[in-house]
C-alpha positions, 0 to 999 in steps of 0.5 A: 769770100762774102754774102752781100744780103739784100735783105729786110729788117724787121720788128716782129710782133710776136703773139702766142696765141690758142689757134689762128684767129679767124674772121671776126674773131676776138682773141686773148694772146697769152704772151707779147714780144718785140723782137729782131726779124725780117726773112733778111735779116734772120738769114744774116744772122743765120749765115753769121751763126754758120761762120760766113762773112756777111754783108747786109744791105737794107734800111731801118728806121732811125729810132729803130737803130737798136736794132741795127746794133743788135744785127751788128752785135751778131756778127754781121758787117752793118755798114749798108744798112741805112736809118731812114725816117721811114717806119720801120718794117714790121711783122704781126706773128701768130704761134699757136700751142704746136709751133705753127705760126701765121705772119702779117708783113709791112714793108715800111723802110724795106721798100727803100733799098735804091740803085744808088745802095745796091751800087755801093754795096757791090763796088768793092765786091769779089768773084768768090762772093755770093749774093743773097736776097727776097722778096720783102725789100725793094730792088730786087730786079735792079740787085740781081741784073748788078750782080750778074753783070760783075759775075756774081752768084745769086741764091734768091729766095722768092718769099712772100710770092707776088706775081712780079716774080714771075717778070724776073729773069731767072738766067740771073739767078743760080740757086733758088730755094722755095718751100712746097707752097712756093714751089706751087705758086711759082711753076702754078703746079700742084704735084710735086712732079709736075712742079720738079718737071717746071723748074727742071724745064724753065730753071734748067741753068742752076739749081733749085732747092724745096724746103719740105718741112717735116719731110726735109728738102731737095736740091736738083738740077736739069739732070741731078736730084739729092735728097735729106731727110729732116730731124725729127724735134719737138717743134716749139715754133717754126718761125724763122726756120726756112731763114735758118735753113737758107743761112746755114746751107748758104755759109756751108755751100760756099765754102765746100760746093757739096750740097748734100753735106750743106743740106744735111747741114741747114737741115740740122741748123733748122730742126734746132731752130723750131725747138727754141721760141722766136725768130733771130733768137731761135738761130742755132750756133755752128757748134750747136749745129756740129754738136747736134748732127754728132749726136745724130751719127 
């Protein structure tokens, strides 16, 4: 019982900066990093973190294979991911004083997931897996039209929005998992009943989970809705937990089909995230996370 993650790997550049810099702008950082991210390679590690059996899928520049390493170091079987001579993806992040933070994304070696890799990935793949993905890496019309021909469950997590996302067929996919901005995007809805009316209409074969920051999130069906509400933390930065959230609810939904308990769960995992600085660093443990929902009774 697997994840196989279609995912990107990124180096993220991250800066801590007084507020976003605005056009024309001129801004001193007041500190640098290099370090591990990508929305799919958080989410492998996430869902390591959570104790799932995860397989990435992805590609990486081959002076870059530190990175891979580190990936494989967490737990992660690495064996689909492929160095090319390809620059690596990477990722410009802004994180202001509160935890917010601002991303500006390169594709770079993500966009060079082909069919021959997507092919291999899923040949020796099993009923009971599950298959993960976003929008920062190639293939992904090719990925979910593979899975579903060998019966496979697909979460999909429609992040960064293009409009091509619109062409896909959402029959293909099972769970999908947005943010509020997403949502909007996606059903072009503003009011959160007008968006939940969208989805309940045209996404009404599987379920659909709404990441709502500091409100919590919301799993709902054509004709159920759960709700969790979110942990109030001091929130140092906020990157990579949306990455946090989907790995933990993933890891717990597949191995226990209960999604109030795999939110409430992803919730915990999240809200431990955005106290700790950086992306793939800032990924909670699983009994960082039994410990933290312990001590919240």
């Amino acid at each position: 019982m697997a994840v196989i993650n279609f995912g990107s790997i990124n180096i993220d550049h991250v800066y801590q900066v007084p507020h976003f810099v605005q056009p024309g702008e001129t801004l001193d950082s007041t500190s640098y990093q290099i370090l591990l991210g990508g929305k799919g390679a958080n989410q492998s590690i996430a869902l390591a973190n959570a104790g799932a059996d995860v397989l990435h899928v992805g590609c990486i520049n081959e002076h870059d294979v530190q990175f891979k390493q580190a990936m494989i170091k967490n737990g992660i079987n690495g064996r689909f991911i492929r160095c090319t001579d390809t620059p690596s993806g990477h990722a410009i992040i802004q994180v202001t004083p509160s935890g917010e933070n601002a991303i500006f994304l390169f594709g770079g070696a993500n966009r060079e997931i082909a069919e021959q890799d997507i092919q291999k990935a899923l040949a020796d793949s099993e009923a009971t897996d599950w298959v993960l993905l976003q929008n920062e890496t190639s293939g992904t019309a090719e990925v979910l039209r593979q899975a579903k021909a060998k019966g496979l469950k697909v979460a999909f997590n429609p992040a960064p929005m293009t409009e091509d996302i619109k062409s896909l067929k959402f029959t293909e996919i099972d769970v999908i998992i947005v943010n509020e901005v997403e949502a909007a995007e996606l059903s072009e809805k503003t009011h959160m009943d007008d968006i939940e009316a969208f989805f309940r209409t045209h996404f009404a074969h599987g379920a659909v989970i709404i990441t709502q920051g500091k409100k919590g999130a919301k799993w709902f069906t054509a004709d159920a809705t759960v709700e969790v509400p979110a942990f109030v933390v001091d929130a140092v930065d906020t990157t990579a937990a949306g990455d946090t959230f989907i790995g933990f609810f993933l890891a717990h939904y597949q191995a226990h089909n209960q999604a109030e308990s795999a939110l409430r769960y992803a919730c915990a995992a999240s809200a431990l995230a955005v106290t700790q600085p950086g992306a793939a660093q800032s990924i909670p443990t699983a009994e960082q996370v039994s410990a933290f929902l312990a001590e919240q009774g």
